[in-house]
C-alpha positions in Angstrom: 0.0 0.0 0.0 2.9 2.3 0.7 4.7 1.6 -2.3 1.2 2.1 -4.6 0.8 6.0 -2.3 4.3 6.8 -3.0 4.2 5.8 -7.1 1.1 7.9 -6.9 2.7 10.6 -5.0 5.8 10.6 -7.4 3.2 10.7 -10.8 1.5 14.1 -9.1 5.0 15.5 -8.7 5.9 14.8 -12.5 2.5 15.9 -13.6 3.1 18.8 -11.4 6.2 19.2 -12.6 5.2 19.0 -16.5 2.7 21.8 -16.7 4.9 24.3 -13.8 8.1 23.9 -16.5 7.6 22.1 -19.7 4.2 23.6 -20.8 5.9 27.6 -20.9 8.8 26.0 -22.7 6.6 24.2 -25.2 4.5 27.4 -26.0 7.4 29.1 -26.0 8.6 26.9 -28.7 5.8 26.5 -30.9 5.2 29.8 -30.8 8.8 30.9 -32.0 8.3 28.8 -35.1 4.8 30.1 -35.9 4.2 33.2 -38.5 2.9 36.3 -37.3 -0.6 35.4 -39.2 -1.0 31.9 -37.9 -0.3 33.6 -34.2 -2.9 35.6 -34.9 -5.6 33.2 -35.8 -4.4 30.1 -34.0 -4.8 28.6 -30.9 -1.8 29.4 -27.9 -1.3 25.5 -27.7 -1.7 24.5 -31.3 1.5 22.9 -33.6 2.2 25.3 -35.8 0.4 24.7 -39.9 4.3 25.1 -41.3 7.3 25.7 -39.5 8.8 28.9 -39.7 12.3 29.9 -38.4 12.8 33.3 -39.6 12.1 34.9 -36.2 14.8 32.5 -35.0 17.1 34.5 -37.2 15.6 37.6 -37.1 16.0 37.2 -32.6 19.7 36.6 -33.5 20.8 39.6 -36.1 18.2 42.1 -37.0 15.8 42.3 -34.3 15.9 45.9 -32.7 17.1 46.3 -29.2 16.2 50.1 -29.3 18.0 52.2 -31.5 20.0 49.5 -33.1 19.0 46.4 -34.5 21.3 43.9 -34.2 19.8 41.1 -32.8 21.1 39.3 -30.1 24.0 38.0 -31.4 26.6 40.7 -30.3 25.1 40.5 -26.6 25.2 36.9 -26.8 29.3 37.1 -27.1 29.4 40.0 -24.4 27.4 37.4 -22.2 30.4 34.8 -22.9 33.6 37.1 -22.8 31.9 38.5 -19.4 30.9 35.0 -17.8 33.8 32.3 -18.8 36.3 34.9 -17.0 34.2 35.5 -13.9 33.4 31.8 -14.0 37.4 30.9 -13.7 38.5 33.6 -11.2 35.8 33.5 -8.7 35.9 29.4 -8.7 39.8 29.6 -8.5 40.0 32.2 -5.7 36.5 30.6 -4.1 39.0 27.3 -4.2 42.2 28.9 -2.2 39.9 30.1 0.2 37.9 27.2 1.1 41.3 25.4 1.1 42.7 28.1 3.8 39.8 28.2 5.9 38.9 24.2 6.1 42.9 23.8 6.3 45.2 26.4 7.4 43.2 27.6 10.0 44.2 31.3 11.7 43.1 33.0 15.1 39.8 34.6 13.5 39.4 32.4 10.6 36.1 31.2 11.5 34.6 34.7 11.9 36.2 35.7 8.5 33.9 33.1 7.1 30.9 33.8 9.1 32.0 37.4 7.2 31.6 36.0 3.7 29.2 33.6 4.8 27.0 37.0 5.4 27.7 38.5 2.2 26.1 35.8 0.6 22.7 37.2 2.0 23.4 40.6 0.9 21.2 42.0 -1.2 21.7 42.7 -5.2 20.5 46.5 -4.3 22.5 47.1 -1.6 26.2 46.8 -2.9 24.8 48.9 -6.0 26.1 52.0 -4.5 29.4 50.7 -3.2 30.6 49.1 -6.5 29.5 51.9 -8.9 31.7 54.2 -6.9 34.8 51.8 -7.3 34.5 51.0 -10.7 34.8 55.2 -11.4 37.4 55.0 -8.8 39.1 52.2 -11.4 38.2 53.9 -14.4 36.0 50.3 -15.6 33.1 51.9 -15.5 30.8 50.7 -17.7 33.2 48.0 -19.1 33.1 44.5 -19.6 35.8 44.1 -17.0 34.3 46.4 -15.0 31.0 44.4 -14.8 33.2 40.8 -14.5 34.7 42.3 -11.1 31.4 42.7 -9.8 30.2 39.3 -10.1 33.6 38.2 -9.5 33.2 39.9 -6.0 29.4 39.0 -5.1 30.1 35.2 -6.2 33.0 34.9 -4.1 31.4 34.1 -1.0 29.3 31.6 -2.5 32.0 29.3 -3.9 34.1 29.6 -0.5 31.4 28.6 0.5 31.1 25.6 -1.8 35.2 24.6 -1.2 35.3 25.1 2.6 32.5 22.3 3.3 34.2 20.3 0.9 37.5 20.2 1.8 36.9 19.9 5.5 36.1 16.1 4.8 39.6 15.4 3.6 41.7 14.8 7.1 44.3 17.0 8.1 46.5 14.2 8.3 47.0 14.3 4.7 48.2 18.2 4.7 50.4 17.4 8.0 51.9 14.3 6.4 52.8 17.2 3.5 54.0 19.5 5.4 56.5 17.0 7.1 57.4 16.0 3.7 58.6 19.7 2.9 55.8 20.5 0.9 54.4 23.8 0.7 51.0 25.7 0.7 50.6 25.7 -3.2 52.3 22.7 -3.5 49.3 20.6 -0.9 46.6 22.4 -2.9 47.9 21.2 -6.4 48.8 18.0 -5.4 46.6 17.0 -2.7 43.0 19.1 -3.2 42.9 20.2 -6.5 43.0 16.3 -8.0 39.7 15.2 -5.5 37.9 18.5 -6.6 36.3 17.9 -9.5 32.8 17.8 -8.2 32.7 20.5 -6.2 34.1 22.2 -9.0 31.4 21.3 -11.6 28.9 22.9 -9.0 30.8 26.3 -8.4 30.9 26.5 -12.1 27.5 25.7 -13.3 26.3 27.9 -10.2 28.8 31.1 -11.5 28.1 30.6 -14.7 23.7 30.3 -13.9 24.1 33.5 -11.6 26.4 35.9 -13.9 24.7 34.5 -17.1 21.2 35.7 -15.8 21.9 37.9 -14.3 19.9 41.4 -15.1 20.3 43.7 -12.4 24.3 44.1 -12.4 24.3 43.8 -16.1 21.7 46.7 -16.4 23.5 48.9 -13.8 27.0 48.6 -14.8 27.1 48.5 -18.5 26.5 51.0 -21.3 26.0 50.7 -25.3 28.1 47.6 -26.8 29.2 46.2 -23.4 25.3 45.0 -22.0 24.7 41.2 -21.8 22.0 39.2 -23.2 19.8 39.7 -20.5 19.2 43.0 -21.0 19.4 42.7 -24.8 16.3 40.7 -24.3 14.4 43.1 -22.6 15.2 45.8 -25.2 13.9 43.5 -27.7 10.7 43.0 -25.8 10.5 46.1 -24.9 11.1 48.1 -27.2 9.0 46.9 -29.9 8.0 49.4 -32.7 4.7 49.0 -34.7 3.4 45.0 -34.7 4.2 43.1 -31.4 6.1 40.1 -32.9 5.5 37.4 -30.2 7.0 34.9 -32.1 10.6 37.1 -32.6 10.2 37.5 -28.8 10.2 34.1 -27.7 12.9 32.8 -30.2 14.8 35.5 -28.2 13.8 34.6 -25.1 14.7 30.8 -26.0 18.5 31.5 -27.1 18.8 33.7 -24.2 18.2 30.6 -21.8 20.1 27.9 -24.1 23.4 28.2 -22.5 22.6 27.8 -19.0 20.1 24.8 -20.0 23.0 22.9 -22.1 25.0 22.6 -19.4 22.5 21.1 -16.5 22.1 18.8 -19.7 25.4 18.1 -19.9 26.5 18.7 -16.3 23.2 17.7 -14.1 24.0 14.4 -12.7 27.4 16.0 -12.1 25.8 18.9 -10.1 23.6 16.4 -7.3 27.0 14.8 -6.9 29.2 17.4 -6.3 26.3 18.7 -3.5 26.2 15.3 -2.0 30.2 14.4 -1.8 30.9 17.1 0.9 27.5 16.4 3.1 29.2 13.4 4.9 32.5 13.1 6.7 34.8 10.2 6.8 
């Protein structure tokens, strides 16, 4: 009887779980590869009569993002020269500091990390302020680099976060045996850490690369003309829609916006539960 309630349970949660996610993404499919005409006329659920992918290309080089219509395309590549970056610095410095703080502990180590443990809570709003008035300080200001230091900055105490809990499982025997042996601090991280961190590394990365790739807020704040992501890209083109509303143009847009960070829980899913579960036990 228990196993019969808990098949049932599990079928509610996929039903549940079918019309919450994949019923917007299939409308949001069919309609990209409908005509404007058959939008018009046809039901919001119906296959569309004949497939059409001109608003596919239209979302990625023509469609008008205000005064410019260039599609998405040269946000798309701002989006990757901003994220990779910020993805590999703040996963590599997130790395050295988990490693310091589950290893090389220091007379106020653990109240540094209930620090950056805090800043994880901060609000996007309130560090606005703050980092606006350093990046004129630095002169990046409205830069590409400018805007990869701010998520470099806000993600850091996330993947600490990530490293710390997973490198206090591996016992300090192994870095005092090191250290006896004459090796040093980089030398226990590259040889001893680095190799067993491949899973918590897949989850820093796909987490960086989810927050800074959808990101809106910093993106909107702290770029200008030529250096915005997608994100905001897409809500130009949304937006700022002259004459005809072309939903189907929108949704192609919305739906190569959102590939990236898709592909890779496709390719990296299983990868991501794993990492989460190989630091939650000790020993």
């Amino acid at each position: 009887m228990k196993r019969v309630a808990l098949r049932l349970g599990l079928y509610v949660l996929l039903i549940l779980f079918a019309l919450y996610y994949l019923m917007p993404l299939f409308v949001m499919v069919v309609t990209s590869l409908k005509s404007l005409d058959e939008i018009r006329t046809g039901s919001l659920l119906s296959l569309p009569r004949e497939i059409d992918f001109s608003s596919w290309g239209k979302a990625w080089s023509s469609a008008c993002t205000g005064i410019q219509c260039e599609g998405l395309r040269p946000y798309f590549w701002n989006s990757v020269m901003l994220s990779i970056p910020a993805v590999a610095i703040s996963t590599l410095l997130g790395a050295i500091n988990g490693y310091v703080l589950a290893q090389w502990r220091f007379k106020g180590s653990n109240i540094l990390f209930a620090l950056m443990l805090f800043g994880c809570f901060i609000p996007f709003q309130v560090v606005l302020l703050p980092m606006a008035i350093t990046l004129g300080a630095l002169k990046i200001a409205g830069t590409i680099p400018g805007l990869m230091l701010v998520h470099i900055v806000y993600g850091i105490g996330f993947t600490t976060l990530f490293f710390r809990n997973f490198y206090v499982t591996i016992p300090v025997e192994l870095v005092k045996a090191a250290k006896v042996d004459g090796a040093g601090f980089f030398r226990i991280f590259f040889s001893i850490f680095l190799p067993v961190s491949p899973p918590i590394i897949v989850v820093t990365v796909i987490w960086q690369f989810t927050q800074i790739w959808n990101d809106f807020l910093f993106g909107v704040s702290f770029s200008q003309a030529g250096t915005q992501p997608i994100t905001v890209a897409l809500n130009n083109i949304v937006n700022a829609t002259t004459g005809v509303k072309e939903y189907n143009v929108d949704m192609a847009a919305a739906i190569i916006a959102a590939l990236p960070t898709l592909l890779v829980y496709v390719v990296a899913g299983k990868y991501f539960i794993r990492g989460l579960t190989a630091g939650s036990v000790k020993g």
